[in-house]
C-alpha positions in Angstrom: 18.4 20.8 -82.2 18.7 18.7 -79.4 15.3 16.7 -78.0 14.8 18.0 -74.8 15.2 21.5 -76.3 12.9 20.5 -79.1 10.1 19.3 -77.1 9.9 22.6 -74.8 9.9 24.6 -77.7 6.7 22.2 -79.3 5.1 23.0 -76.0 4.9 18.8 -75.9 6.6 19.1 -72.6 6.2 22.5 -70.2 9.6 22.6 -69.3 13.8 21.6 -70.8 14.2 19.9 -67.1 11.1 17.8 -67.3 12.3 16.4 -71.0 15.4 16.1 -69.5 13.9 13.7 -66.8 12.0 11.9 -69.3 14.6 11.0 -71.0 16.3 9.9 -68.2 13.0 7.9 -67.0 13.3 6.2 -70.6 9.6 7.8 -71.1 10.7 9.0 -74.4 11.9 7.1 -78.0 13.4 8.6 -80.8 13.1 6.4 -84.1 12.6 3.2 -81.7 15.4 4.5 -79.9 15.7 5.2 -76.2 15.6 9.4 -76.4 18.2 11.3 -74.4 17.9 14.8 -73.6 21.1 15.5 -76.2 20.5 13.7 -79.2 20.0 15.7 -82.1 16.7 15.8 -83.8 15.8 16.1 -87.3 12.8 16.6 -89.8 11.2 13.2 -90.0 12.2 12.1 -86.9 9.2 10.4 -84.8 9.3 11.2 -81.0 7.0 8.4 -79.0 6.3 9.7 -75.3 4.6 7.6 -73.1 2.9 10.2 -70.5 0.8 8.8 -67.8 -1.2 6.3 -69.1 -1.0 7.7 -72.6 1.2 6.7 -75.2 1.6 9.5 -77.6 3.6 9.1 -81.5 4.6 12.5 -83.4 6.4 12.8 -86.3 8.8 16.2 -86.7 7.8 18.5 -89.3 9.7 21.6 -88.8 12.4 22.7 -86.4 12.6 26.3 -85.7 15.7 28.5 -85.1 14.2 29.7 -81.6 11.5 29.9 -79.5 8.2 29.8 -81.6 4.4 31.3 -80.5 2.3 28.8 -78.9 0.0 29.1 -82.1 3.2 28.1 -84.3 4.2 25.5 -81.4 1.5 23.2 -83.2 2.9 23.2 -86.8 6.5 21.8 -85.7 5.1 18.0 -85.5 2.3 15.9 -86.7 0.6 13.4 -84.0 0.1 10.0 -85.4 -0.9 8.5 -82.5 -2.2 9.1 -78.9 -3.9 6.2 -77.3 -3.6 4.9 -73.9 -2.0 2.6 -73.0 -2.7 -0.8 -72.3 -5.9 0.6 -74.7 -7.6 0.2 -77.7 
């Protein structure tokens, strides 16, 4: 599934376009990687979005054939972190 797809459907980002600009921004890391919109994702993978002045780390647990119920939208990843940044 490709990222920008993935984090709509996780409800991590509201909308495709606005993962697409992240990416683009280089707001968004894939494995340590810079994160483009295209790049396939995979089980394991660990996403790191730095949002405002948060920095948040999740780790891909499931990715679904389609579009998923906000109530499901929470078991597709696991956060490990979510600090801000510059923070503690």
């Amino acid at each position: 599934m490709r990222l920008d797809l993935f984090l709509k459907i996780s409800r991590l980002v509201k909308r495709r376009t606005l993962a697409h600009d992240f990416c683009e921004r280089g707001w968004l890391e894939v494995n340590g990687t810079k994160g483009k919109p295209g790049r396939d994702i995979k089980e394991g993978d660990r996403i790191v979005l730095h949002l405002g002045a948060h920095r948040k780390e999740v780790e891909i647990l499931a990715i679904p054939d389609g579009n998923v119920p906000a109530s499901e939208a929470l078991k597709l990843y696991k956060i490990l972190s979510d600090i801000p940044e510059g923070g503690d």
